[in-house]
TORTILO-691929 format. One record per residue (C-alpha): residue in one letter; x, y, z. Coordinates in pm, whole numbers, padded with zeros to 5 digits, always signed. Example, Ala and Ser with C-alpha at 12.3 -4.5 7.8 and 13.67 -1.06 7.14 Angstrom:
REM residues 2
a+01230-00450+00780
s+01367-00106+00714
***
This chain:
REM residues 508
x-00250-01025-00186
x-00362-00909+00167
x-00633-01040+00332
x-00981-00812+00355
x-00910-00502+00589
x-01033-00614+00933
x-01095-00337+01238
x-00722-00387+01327
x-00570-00323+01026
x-00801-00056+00965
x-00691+00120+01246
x-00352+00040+01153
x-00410+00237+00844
x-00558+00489+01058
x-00197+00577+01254
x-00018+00538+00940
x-00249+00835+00820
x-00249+01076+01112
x+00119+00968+01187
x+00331+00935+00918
x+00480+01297+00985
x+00575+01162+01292
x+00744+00808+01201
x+01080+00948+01022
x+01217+01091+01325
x+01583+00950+01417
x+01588+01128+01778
x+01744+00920+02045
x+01567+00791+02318
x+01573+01077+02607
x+01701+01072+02937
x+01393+01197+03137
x+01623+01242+03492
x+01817+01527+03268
x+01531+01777+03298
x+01419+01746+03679
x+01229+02144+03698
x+01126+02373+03506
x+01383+02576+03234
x+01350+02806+02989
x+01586+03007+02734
x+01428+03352+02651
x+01524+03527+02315
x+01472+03838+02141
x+01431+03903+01790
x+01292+04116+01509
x+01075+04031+01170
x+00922+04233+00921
x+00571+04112+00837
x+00376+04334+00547
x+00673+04563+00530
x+00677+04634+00942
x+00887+04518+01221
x+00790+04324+01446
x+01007+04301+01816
x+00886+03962+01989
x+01029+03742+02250
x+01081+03423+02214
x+01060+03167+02525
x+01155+02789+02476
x+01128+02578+02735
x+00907+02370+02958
x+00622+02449+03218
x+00552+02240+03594
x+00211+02052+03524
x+00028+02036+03828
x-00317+01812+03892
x-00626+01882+04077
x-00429+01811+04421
x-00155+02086+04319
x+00043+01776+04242
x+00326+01777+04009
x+00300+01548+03694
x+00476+01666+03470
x+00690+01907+03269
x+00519+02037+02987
x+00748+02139+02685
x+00655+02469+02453
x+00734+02740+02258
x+00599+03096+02303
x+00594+03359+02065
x+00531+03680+02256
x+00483+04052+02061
x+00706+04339+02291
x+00561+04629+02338
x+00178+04582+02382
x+00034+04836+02644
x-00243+04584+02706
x-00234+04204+02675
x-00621+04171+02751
x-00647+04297+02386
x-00372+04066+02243
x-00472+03758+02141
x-00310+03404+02202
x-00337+03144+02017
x-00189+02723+02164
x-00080+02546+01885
x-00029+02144+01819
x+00016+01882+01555
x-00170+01581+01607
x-00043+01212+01580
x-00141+01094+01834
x+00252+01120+01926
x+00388+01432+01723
x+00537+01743+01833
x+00420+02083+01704
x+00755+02090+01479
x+00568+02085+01148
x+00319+02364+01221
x+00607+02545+01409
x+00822+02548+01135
x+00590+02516+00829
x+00333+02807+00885
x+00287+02973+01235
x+00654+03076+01406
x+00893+03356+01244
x+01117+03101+01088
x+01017+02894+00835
x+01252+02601+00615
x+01232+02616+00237
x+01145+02334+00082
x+01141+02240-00285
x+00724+02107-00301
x+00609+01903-00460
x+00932+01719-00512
x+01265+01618-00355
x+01424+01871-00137
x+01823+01836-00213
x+01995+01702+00085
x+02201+01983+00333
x+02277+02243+00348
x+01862+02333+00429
x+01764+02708+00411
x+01593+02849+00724
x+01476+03206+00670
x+01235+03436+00785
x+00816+03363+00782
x+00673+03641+00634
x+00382+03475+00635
x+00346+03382+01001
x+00043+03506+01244
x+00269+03688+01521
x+00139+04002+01386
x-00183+03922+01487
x-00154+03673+01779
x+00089+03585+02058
x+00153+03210+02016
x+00212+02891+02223
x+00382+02551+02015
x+00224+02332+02240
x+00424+01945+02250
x+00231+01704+02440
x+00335+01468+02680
x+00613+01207+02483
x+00703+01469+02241
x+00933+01803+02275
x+01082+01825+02591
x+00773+01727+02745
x+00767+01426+03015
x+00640+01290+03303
x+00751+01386+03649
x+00662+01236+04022
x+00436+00947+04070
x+00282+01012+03706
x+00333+00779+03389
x+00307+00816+03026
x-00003+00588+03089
x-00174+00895+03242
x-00122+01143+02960
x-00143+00862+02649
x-00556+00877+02557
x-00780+01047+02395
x-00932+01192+02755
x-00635+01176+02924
x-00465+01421+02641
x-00795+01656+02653
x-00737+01697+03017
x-00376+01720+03022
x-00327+01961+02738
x-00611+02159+02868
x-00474+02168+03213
x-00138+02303+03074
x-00326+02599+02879
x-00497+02695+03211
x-00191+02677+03377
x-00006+02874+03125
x-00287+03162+03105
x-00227+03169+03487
x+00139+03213+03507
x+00113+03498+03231
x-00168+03679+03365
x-00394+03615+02995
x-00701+03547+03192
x-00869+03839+02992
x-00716+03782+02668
x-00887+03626+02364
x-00789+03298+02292
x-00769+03052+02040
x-00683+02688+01985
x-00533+02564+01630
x-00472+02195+01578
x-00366+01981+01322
x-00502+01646+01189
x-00540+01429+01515
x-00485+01806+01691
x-00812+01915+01544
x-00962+01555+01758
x-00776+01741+02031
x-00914+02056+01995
x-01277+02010+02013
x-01213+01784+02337
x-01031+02081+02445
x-01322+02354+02395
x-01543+02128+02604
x-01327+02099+02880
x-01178+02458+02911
x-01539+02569+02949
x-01691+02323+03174
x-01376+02225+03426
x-01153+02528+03356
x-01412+02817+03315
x-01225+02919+03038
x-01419+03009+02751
x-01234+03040+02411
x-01329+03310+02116
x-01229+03059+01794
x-01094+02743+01725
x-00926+02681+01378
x-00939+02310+01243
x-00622+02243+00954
x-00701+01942+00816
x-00969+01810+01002
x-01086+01470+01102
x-01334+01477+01492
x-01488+01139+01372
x-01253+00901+01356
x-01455+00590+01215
x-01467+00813+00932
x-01110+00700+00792
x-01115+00344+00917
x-01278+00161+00647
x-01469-00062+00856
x-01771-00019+00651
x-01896+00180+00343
x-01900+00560+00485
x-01520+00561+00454
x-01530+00432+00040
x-01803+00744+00009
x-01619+01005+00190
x-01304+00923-00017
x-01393+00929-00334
x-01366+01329-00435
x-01030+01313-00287
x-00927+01038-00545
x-01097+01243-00778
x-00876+01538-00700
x-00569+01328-00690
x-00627+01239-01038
x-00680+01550-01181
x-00404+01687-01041
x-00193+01374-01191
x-00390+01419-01534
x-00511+01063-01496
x-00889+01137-01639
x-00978+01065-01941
x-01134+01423-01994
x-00964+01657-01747
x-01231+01952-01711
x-01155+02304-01689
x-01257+02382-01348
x-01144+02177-01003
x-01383+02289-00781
x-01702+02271-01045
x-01558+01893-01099
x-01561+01822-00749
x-01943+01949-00673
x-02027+01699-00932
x-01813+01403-00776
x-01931+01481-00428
x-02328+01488-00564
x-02206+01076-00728
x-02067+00988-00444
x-02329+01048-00138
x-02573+00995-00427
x-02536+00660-00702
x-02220+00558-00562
x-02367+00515-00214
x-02708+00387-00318
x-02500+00096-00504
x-02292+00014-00153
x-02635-00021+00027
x-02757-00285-00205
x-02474-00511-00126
x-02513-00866-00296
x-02824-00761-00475
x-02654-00517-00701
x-02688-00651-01066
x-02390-00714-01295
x-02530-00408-01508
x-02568-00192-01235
x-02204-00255-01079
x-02061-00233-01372
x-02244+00135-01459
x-02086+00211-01156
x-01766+00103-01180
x-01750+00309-01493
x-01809+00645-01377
x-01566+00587-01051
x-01320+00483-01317
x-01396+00842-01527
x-01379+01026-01165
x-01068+00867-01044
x-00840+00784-01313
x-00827+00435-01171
x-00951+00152-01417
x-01299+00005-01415
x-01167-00410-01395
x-00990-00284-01110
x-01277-00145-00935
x-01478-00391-01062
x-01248-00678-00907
x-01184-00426-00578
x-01603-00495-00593
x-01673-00127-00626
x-01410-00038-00304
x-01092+00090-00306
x-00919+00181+00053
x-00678+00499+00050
x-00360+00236+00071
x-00501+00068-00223
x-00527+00389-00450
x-00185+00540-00364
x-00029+00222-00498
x-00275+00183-00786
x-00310+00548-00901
x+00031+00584-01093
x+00129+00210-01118
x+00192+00212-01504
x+00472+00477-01402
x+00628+00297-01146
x+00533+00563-00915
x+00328+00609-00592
x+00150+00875-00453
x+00160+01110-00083
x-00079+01020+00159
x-00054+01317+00331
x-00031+01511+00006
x-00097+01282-00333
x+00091+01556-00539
x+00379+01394-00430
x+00533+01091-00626
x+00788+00825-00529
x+00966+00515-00696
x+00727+00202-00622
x+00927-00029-00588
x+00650-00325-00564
x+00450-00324-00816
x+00211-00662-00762
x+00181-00506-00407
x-00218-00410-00299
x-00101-00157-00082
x+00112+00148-00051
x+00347+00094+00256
x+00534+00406+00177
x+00426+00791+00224
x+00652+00971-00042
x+00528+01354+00112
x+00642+01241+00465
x+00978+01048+00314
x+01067+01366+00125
x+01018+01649+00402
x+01083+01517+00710
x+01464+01502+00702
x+01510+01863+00615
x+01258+01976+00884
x+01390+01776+01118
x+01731+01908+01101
x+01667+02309+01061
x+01412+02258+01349
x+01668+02112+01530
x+01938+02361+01414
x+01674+02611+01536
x+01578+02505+01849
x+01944+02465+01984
x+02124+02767+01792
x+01831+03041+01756
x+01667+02966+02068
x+01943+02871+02248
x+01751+02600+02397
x+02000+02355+02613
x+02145+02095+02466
x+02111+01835+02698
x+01821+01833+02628
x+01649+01579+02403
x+01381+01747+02164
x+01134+01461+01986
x+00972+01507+01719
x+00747+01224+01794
x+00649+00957+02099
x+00660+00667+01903
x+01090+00647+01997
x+00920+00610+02366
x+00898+00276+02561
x+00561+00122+02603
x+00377+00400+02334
x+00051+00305+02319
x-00252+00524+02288
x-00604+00488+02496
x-00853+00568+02209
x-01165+00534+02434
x-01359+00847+02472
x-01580+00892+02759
x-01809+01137+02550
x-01919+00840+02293
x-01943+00566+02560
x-01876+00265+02439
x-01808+00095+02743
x-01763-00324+02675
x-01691-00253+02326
x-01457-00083+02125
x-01603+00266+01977
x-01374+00454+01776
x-01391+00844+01910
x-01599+01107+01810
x-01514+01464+01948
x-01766+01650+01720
x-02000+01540+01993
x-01796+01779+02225
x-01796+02071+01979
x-02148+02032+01910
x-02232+02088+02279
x-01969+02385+02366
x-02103+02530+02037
x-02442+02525+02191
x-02331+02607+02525
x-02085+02941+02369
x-02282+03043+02050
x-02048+03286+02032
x-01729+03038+01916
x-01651+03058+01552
x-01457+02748+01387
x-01231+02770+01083
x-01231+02471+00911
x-00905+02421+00673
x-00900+02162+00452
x-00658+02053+00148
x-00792+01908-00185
x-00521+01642-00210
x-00531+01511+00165
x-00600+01175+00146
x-00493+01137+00529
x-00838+01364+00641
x-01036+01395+00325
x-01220+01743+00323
x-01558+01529+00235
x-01520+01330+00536
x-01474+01710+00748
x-01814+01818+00569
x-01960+01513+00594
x-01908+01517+01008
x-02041+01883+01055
x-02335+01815+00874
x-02410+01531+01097
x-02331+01684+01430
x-02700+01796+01481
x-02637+02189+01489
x-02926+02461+01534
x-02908+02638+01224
x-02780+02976+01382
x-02436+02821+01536
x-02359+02611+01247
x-02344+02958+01051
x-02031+03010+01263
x-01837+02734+01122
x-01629+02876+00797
x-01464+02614+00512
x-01197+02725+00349
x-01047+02520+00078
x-00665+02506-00067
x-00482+02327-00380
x-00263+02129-00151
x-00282+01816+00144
x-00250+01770+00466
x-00026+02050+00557
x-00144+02266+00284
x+00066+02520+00436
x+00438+02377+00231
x+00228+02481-00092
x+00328+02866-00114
x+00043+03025-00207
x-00148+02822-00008
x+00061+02922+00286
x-00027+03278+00197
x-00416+03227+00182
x-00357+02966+00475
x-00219+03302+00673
x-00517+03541+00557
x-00777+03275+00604
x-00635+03272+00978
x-00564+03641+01038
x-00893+03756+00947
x-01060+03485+01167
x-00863+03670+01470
x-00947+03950+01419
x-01263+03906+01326
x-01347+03722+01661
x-01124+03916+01897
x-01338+04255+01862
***
């Protein structure tokens, strides 16, 4: 039995959530001196997207990152995307897109949903081991947007250069700046000044983003049309379990987990009607009951252990000895326990062989186990074949094979200073929303994430103090999957229409 979860194992838990795409990731340490300037390899190819071709150019490689003093700092790695043939860029869109970590590469949204190539994988269960199919993605938004696979400093090809360090580029500011530096910088060497423009992040990218909308505006000038959110978490204390918020924001995730599992008692007919009704518990009874504390009754805690037991599939004595709190590591061990089984953090309709069953916690993430390996070697096989990207060059997936990884979570926006603060970038949003009340968000959010539950995402823009007019121009949307919703087929296909018609919605 672990001890309680203190702040350092709850931010433990925290990297294990936003990272765990990242961990699996056998890439060699790199040999920075290899890439000493700037080098690309440009491609061309063809795709047919809604039964038309599409002629693109493909340009994989990295960019000279310069600072305020025209300095150079580094060499930023990417992967553009760009459609031949337009007469008139200002009217094209572009859209930078990341993963988050912090410490992943854009890989997974590269080669899951956004770029022309996608890899087949068998979800919700074990993809067979090579040969891995790569094939065309019909279902990716270069018919509607150029597009920039943006890997931040540690990951991709991307690395310090001159008198700069990791230490400069390895924080929550110090990313906002850097990332933001290279889009500016990018927009300049392309002549996009006019076009519109779009960030899309992932899980700690969507902490990036907002950061990133702030300071485009007010130290770039550059002012941004949308800004799409998959899987969203801006507040970090939110996942942390440091106090009750977390338990409450959790909760109609475990309740979706379990219905998808058919672990309730009485599975009803409709998902999203169930979950209205767990959300209204939750922020309702179930929170009231946390606030009391100690001077909860026996008859009251156990009323209440009851109904989380018919929500979640999870027993009442165990919620009753967990004292009416269950953290996320907890509940993918406990969940399917009887079977021997475990389930996904990133996305809890995956299952794998527990194979500890008096352990408290889940030390094992059976989505990230089961998909990494064949992503990792079709990107790979990608990269280096398709794109013809050098090979002495060292592509990684992650910066946690990097000496001395450690990330700066203090955010100048939330203070803080003398104290530790986890970060908050809805602040930033909040003001660039007010300051641009033209920016539209588009908030995507999976039903069996347990990494960035999608209560936790509404709980954070309800709470980020918006005048009623801009807070009409953020849009939920809502699929049967996790974290990367976008593996899920027909998620992937509503993931792609949800984020076309943003576009071009906001690009008039």
């Amino acid at each position: 039995m672990r001890k309680p979860i203190t702040i350092v194992l709850a931010i433990a838990i925290l990297l294990a959530t936003l990272t765990a795409k990242a961990q699996p990731a056998p890439i060699p340490p790199q040999d920075t001196s290899i890439i000493t300037k700037p080098d690309k390899s440009i491609t061309k190819h063809t795709i047919k997207i809604d039964g038309k071709p599409i002629t693109y150019t493909a340009v994989a490689g990295t960019l000279l990152l310069k600072n305020e003093k025209d300095e150079s700092i580094a060499l930023f790695g990417y992967t553009a995307y760009i459609k031949d043939g337009e007469p008139d860029v200002s009217h094209r869109p572009l859209t930078f897109a990341y993963n988050g970590g912090p410490g992943s590469s854009s890989m997974w949204l590269h080669l899951g949903a956004l770029g022309p190539r996608r890899i087949a994988i068998n979800d919700p269960t074990f993809t067979p081991p090579p040969p891995y199919k790569l094939e065309d993605n019909d279902h990716s938004i270069i018919d509607v947007t150029d597009l920039v696979m943006v890997d931040p400093i540690g990951t991709g090809l991307s690395h310090p250069i001159g008198k700069a360090t990791n230490k400069d580029f390895w924080g929550v500011d110090q990313d906002i700046k850097s990332v933001s530096q290279f889009i500016s910088q990018y927009i300049k060497e392309n002549d996009r000044w006019n076009s519109p423009k779009y960030l899309l992040g992932e899980s700690y990218g969507t902490t990036r983003s907002a950061g990133i909308a702030s300071y485009l505006q007010d130290n770039l000038g550059l002012q941004l049309n949308g800004v799409v959110l998959v899987s969203s978490v801006l507040d970090i204390h939110t996942l942390t379990f440091q106090d009750d918020i977390s338990h409450v924001l959790y909760i109609p995730t475990y309740a979706a987990v379990a219905y998808f599992h058919n672990k309730l008692a009485s599975k009803p007919a409709d998902l999203e009607a169930f979950l209205k009704e767990v959300r209204s518990f939750s922020q309702g009874e179930y929170a009231t009951a946390l606030q009391k504390g100690d001077a909860l009754t026996d008859a009251e805690k156990g009323q209440i252990a009851a109904k989380l037991s018919g929500y979640t599939g999870i027993s009442k004595d165990y919620w009753t000895k967990a004292n009416l709190r269950v953290s996320e590591p907890a509940f993918t061990q406990e969940l399917l326990r009887d079977e021997h089984q475990m389930v996904g953090r990133l996305d809890a309709r995956y299952k794998g062989i527990n194979q500890d069953l008096l352990s408290q916690f889940s030390n094992d993430d059976p989505q990230s186990t089961q998909i990494s390996p064949p992503y990792i070697a079709a990107f790979m096989n990608y990269y280096y074949t398709e794109l013809k990207v050098n090979k002495n060059y060292s592509y990684h997936v992650s910066a946690y094979g990097a000496e001395g990884f450690k990330w700066d979570w203090h955010h100048a926006a939330n203070g803080g200073d003398g104290f530790p603060v986890m970060p908050n970038t809805s602040v930033d949003l909040a003001g660039i929303m007010s300051k641009n009340p033209n920016l539209k968000i588009l908030v995507l959010n999976g039903y069996y994430d347990l990494a960035t539950p999608f209560f936790g995402t509404e709980y954070t823009f309800d709470h980020m103090g918006l005048e009623k007019k801009i807070r009409a121009n953020v849009t939920m949307k809502y699929y049967p999957a996790g974290h990367m919703m976008y593996i899920h087929l027909p998620s992937l296909v509503a993931f792609k229409k949800d984020v076309a018609a943003f576009i071009q919605d906001t690009s008039k």
